[in-house]
N, C-alpha and C positions, 0 to 999 in steps of 0.2 A: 320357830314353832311350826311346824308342819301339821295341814288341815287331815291328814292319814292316822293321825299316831296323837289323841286328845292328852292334852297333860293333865297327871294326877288329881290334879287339885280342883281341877277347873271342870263345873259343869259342861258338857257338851256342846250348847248351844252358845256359852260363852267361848269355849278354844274358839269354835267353827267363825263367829263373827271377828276373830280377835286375826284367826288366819285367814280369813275370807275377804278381808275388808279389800278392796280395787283400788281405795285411796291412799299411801299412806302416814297421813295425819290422820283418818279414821281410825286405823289400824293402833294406832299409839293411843288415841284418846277412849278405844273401847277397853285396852290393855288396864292403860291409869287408872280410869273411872272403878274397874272391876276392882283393883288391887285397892284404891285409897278406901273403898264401899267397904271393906271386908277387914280392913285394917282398922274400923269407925270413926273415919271422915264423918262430919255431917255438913259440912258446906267448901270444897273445890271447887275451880277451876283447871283443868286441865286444856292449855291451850299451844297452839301450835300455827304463829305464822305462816301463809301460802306460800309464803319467798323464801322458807327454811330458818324464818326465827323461830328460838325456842322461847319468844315472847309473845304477847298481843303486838302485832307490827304497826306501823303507823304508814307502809309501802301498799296497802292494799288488803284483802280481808285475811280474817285470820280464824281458823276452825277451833272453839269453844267445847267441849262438853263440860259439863255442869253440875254436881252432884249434890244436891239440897235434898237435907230431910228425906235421905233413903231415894231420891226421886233422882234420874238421869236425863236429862236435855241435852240435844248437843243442835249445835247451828251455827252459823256464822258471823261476825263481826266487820264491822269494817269504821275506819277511824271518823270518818264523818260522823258514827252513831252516836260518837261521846263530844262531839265540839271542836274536834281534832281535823289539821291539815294534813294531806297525804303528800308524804316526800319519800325519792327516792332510798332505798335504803343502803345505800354505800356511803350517803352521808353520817352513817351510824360506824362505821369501822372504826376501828383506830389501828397503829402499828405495835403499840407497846405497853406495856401498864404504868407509865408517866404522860402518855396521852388519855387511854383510860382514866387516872385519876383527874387528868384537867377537865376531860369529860363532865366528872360526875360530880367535882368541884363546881364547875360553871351553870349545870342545870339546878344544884341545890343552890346557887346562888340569886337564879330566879333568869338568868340568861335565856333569852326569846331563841326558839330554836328547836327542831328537831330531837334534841340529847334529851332537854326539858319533856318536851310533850312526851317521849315513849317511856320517861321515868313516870311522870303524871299518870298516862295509861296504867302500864302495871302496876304503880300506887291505887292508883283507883281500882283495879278489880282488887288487887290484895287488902285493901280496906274494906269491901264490898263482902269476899269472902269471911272474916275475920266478926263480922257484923256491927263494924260503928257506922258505914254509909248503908243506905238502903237499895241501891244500886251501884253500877262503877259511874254512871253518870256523873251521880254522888258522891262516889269517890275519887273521880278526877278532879271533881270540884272541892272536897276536902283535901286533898292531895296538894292543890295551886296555892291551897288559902297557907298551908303550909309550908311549902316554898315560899312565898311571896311575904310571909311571916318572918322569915329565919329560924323557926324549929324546926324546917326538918334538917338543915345545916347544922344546927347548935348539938339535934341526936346523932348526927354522923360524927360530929368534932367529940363526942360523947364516948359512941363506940369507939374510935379510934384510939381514945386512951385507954380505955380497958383496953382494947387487942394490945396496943403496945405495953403497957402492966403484962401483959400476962407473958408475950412475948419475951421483957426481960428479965423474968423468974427462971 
């Protein structure tokens, strides 16, 4: 988008902020927020890791905008806020999607670790948004009780069969 030539659609002052932004995780979160606003979102998060996750990072903060009830916030995060240890984030890679799935096996397993906490993170703001926590505080803490339950294993062992049903249709 070039700040010369405003797009169609877009009031003025939203291109200008949207191309203007110096940051660019500002830049992405004024874009979302406009678009999810206008498409009638009424409670997002659009957030974007410092380190170039496209999650809440658990590596150090991570920029927030917020969009509740027509209203825009944006600010920053950081994993300490929610009860969260900070690790580096190349302990999150994996090489393959049979590493991936051990991943995400082991953190719904309740497994202490990194893999766990940055799923509890985005459980928790996506519960938060959603509106059964009233914070992601609250939703990391819904999120744990969860894992540490076995439902939220028993809902992935769940979906898994429907994708494969559908799969073998």
């Amino acid at each position: 988008m070039s700040s010369s030539t405003p797009t169609p659609d877009l009031p003025a002052n939203d291109a200008a902020n949207a191309a203007n932004a110096a940051d660019p995780a500002r830049s992405h979160l004024v874009s979302a927020e406009w678009l999810l606003q206008r498409l009638g979102s009424d409670h997002v998060m659009v957030v974007y890791g410092m380190n170039g996750m496209d999650e809440l990072s658990l590596s150090g903060e991570s920029a927030v905008g917020e969009l509740k009830g027509g209203e825009v916030r944006e600010y920053l995060v950081h994993p300490s806020d929610f009860g969260l240890p900070v690790y580096d984030s190349r302990v999150l890679k994996v090489a393959n999607k049979e590493e991936s799935v051990l991943c995400i096996q082991r953190a719904l397993g309740n497994e202490d670790g990194p893999v766990r906490d940055v799923v509890l993170l985005n459980a928790g703001a996506a519960l938060y948004c959603a509106g059964v926590a009233t914070s992601v505080t609250d939703g990391v803490k819904r999120a744990r009780e969860a894992v540490a339950s076995g439902k939220a294993m028993a809902k992935l062992s769940q979906f898994v069969g429907v994708s494969n049903r559908f799969r073998a249709a």
